[in-house]
N, C-alpha and C positions, 0 to 999 in steps of 0.2 A: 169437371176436371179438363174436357177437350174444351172448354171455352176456355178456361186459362193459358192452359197452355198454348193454344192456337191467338189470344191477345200477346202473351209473352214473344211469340214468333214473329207476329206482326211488329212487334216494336224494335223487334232486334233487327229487322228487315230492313228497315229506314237505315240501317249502317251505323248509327254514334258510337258505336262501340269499337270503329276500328280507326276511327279518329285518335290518331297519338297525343294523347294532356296529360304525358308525366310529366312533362314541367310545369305543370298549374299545381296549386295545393289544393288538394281536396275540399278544405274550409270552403275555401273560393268559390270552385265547381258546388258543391251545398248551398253555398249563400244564392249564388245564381238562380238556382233552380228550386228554390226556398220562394223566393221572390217572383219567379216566372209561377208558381204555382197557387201565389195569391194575388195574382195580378191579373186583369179582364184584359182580353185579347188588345182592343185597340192601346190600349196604354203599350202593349209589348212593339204595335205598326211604329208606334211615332218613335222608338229608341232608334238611335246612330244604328247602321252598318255592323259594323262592327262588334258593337255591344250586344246587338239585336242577336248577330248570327251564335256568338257565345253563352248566351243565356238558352237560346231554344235549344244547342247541342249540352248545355249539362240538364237541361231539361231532359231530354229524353233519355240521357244516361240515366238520367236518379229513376225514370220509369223505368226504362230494364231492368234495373238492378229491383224495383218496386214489386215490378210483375213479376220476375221470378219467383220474389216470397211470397206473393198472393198464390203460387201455381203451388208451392211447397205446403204452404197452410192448406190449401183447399186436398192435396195429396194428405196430409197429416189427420183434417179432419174424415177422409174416406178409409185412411187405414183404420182408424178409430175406431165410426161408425161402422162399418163393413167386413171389418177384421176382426178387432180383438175384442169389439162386445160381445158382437152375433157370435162368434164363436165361444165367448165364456155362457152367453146365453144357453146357445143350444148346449153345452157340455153341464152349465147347469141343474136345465131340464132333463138331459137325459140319465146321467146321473142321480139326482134327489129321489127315485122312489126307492133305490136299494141301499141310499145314506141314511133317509128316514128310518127304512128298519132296520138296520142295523143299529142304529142310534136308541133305537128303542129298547131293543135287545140289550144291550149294553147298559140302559139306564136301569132296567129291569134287573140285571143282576148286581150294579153296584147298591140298587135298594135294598137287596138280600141281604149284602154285606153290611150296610148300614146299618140294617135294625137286629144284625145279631149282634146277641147280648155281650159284652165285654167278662173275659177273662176274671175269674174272682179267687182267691183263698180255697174255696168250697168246690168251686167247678169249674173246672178247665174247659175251653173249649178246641176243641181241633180243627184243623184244618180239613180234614174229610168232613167233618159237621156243615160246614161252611159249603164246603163242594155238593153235599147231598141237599140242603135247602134251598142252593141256587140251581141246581138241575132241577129242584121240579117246577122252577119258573122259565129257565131259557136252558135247553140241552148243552153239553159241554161242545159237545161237533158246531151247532149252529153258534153259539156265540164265540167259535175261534174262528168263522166265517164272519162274523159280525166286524170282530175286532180287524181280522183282516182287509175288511170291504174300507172300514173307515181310515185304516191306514194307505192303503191305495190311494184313497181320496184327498187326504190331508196329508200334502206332500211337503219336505223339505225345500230350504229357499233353491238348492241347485235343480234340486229333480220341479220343482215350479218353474224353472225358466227353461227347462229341458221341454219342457210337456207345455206353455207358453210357445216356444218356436215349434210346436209339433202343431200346436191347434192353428200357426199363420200358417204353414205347408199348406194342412188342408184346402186352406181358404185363398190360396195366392193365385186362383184365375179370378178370383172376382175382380182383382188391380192391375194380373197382368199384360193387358194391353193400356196402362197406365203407365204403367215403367218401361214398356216400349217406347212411347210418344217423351218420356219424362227424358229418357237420354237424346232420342233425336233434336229435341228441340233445344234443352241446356246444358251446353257444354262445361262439363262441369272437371271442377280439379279439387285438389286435396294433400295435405301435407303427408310426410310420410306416414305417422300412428295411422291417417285415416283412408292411407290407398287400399288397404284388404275391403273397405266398406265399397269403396268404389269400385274397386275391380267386382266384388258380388253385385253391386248394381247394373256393370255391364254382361255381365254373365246372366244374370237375369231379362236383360232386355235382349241378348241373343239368343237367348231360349224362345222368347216371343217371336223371332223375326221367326226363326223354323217351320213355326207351322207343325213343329209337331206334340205328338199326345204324350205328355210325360205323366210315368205316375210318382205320388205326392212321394216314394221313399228317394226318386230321382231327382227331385226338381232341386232339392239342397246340392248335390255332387253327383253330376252324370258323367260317364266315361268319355261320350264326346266333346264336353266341355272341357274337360279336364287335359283330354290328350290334343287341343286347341283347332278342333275342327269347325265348333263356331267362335273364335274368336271375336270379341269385338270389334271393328275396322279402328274403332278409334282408341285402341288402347297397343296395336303394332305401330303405328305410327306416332311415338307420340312426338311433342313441340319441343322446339330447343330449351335445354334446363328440363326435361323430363314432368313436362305436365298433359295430360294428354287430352287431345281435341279430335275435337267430332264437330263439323260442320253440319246445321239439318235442320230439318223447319218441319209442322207440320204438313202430311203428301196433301193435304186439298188447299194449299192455300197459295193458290196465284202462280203467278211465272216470277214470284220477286227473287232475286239473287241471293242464295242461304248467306247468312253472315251468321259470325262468332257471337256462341251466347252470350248474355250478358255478365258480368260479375257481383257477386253478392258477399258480406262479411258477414261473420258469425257463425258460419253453416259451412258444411263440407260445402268449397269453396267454387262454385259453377262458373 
């Protein structure tokens, strides 16, 4: 992830991205850098002036904007891997030896109910009948624990996604000094549906600048975040038209001049 993001930085470094081409059509800029990307170096020495110097500057734009989503994919396959297996993993294992028996329990008395005999003309059967043949297989107390244990477990789609963002809390230091490095280095923006995503992104990365020990019930909504004592710097300041920037490069990388991240389509929009 710091190798992406530290290529991402480098490339933004080189400056193309502050180069003014709204007046070129993007086809254009594409076709350019389509072409400089299947071409061997000397055929690119012997183009015109000209030609030469517009081709290498959409080149490196179509890199920026490349290497961003290599930085985003290689972040998407860590949250993945890192996040939400590991933690369905361990909540798995930890879990399964008191779903097993309850599940046991549970089969255990629906088999009672099963092989009692159905209702006839001749003999009625009762509902105490029913109750006294399954207690002497699983107790009434332990299989309302049973039953309970497995409803805890098999949860509704809302409380699964309640309890989904509960298992990423736990696990949100393994990324974050990822989403620290993720906003300094791509300045990123977003239309309006998607500024609450963004502003939690920078509230997350100001959490990391702190340095300090949040626990997992604060890292969703702490009071100093909230009452704007770490604000993000790049979210007071934002650009004309209301998108907001953050100038910032990886800290080890050179004495180059921070320039503006690249921009990327499709994706909350960096």
């Amino acid at each position: 992830m710091v190798q992406a993001l530290d290529r991402t930085s480098r490339i933004a470094g080189i400056g193309a991205g502050q180069v003014e081409a709204h007046d070129v059509p993007q086809a254009k800029l594409q076709g350019l850098a389509r072409y400089a990307m299947r071409t061997k170096a000397p055929a690119l020495a012997e183009l015109a002036a000209p030609r030469q110097g517009a081709t290498l500057l959409a080149t490196v734009r179509h890199l920026e904007t490349a290497s961003v989503d290599d930085a985003l994919d290689v972040l998407e396959v860590l949250m993945v891997s890192k996040l939400l297996n590991r933690a369905h993993r361990e909540d798995k294992l930890r879990t399964l030896p008191d779903f097993k028996s309850a599940a046991k329990k549970m089969a255990a008395a629906v088999d009672v109910l099963i092989q009692t005999p159905q209702a006839t003309t001749s003999r009625v059967v009762s509902l105490a009948e029913v109750w006294n043949a399954i207690e002497e297989v699983v107790p009434r107390a332990k299989l309302m624990e049973a039953v309970q244990t497995v409803s805890d477990q098999v949860l509704d789609d809302d409380d699964e996604a309640a309890a989904w963002r509960a298992r990423l809390v736990k696990r949100y230091r393994t990324v974050q000094g990822f989403i620290e490095l993720l906003v300094e280095v791509i300045d990123f923006g977003a239309v309006e549906a998607g500024r609450p995503v963004l502003e939690a992104l920078a509230t997350a990365a100001a959490m990391a600048r702190s340095r300090k020990h949040y626990k997992a019930a604060g890292i969703a909504a702490h009071a100093e975040l909230t009452g704007g004592l770490l604000e993000a710097p790049h979210l007071r300041q934002p650009r004309p038209g209301g998108r907001p920037h953050r100038q910032g490069r990886l800290p080890h990388v050179g004495d180059r001049a921070p320039a503006p991240g690249p921009q990327t389509e499709g994706r909350l929009r960096p």
